[in-house]
C-alpha positions as a Markdown table, in Angstrom:
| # | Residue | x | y | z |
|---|---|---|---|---|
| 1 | Unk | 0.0 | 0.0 | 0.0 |
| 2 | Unk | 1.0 | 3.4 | -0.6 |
| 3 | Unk | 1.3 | 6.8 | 1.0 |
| 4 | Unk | 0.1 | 8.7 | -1.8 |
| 5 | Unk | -3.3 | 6.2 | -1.9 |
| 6 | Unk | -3.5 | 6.8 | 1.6 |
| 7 | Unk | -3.8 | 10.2 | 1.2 |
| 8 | Unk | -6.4 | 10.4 | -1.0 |
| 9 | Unk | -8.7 | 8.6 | 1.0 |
| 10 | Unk | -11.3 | 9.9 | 3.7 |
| 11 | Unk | -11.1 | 9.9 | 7.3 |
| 12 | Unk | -13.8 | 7.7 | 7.4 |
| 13 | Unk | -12.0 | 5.7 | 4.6 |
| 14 | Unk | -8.8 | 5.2 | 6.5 |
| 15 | Unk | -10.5 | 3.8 | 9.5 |
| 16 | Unk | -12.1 | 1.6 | 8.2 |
| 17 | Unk | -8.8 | 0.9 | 6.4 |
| 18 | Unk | -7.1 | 0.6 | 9.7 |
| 19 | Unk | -9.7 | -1.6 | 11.2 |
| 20 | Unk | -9.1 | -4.6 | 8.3 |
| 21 | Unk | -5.5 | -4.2 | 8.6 |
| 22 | Unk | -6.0 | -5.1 | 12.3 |
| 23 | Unk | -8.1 | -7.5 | 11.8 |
| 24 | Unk | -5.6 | -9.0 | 8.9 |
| 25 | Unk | -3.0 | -9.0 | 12.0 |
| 26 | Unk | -5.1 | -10.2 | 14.5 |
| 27 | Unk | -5.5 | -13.5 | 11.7 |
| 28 | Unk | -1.7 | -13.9 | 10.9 |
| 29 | Unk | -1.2 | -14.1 | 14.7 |
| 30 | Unk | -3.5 | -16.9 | 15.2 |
| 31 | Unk | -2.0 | -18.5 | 12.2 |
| 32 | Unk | 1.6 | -17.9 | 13.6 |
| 33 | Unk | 0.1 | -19.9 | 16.8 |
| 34 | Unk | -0.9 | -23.0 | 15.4 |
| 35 | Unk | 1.8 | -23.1 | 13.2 |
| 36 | Unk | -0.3 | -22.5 | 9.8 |
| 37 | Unk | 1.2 | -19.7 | 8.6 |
| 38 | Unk | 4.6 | -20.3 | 6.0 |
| 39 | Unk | 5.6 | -16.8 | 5.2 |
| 40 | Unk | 5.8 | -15.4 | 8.0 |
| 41 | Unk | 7.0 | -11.9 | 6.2 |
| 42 | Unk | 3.3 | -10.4 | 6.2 |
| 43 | Unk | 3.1 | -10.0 | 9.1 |
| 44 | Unk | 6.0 | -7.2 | 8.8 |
| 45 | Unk | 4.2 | -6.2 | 5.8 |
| 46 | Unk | 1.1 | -5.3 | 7.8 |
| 47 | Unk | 2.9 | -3.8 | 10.4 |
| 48 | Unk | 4.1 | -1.2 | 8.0 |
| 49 | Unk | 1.3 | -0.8 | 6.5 |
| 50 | Unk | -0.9 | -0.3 | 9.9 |
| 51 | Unk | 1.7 | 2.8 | 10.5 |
| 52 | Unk | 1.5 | 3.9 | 7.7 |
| 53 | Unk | -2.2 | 4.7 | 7.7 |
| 54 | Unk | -1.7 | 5.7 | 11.4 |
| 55 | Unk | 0.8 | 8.3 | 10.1 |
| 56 | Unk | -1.5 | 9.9 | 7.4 |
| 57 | Unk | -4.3 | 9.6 | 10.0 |
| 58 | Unk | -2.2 | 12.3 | 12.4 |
| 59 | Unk | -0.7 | 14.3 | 9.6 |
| 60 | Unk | -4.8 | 15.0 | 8.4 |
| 61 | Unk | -5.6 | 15.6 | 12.0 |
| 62 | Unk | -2.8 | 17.9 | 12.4 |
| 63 | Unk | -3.3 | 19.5 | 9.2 |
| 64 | Unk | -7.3 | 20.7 | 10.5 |
């Protein structure tokens, strides 16, 4: 995912964004647990991608 998508969504937009990636998270955990999960990479790749909406989130809220 990229910044510059990021930014052109809504508030409303990236919460809802931020609310899947979490979920997506929450998912590769348990999968982590019972040892289902092979590439175990995403997970990074969410984590990154959870800040970055988090950062875009405060930039608009600092920008208001």
């Amino acid at each position: 995912m990229k910044a510059i998508d990021l930014r052109a969504k809504s508030d409303e937009d990236l919460q809802k964004e931020l609310l899947e990636l979490r979920r997506a998270q929450f998912g590769l955990r348990m999968q982590v647990a019972t040892q289902q999960l092979t590439n175990t990479s995403q997970i990074g790749k969410v984590r990154k991608d959870i800040a970055r909406v988090k950062t875009i989130q405060r930039e608009k809220a600092a920008a208001k």
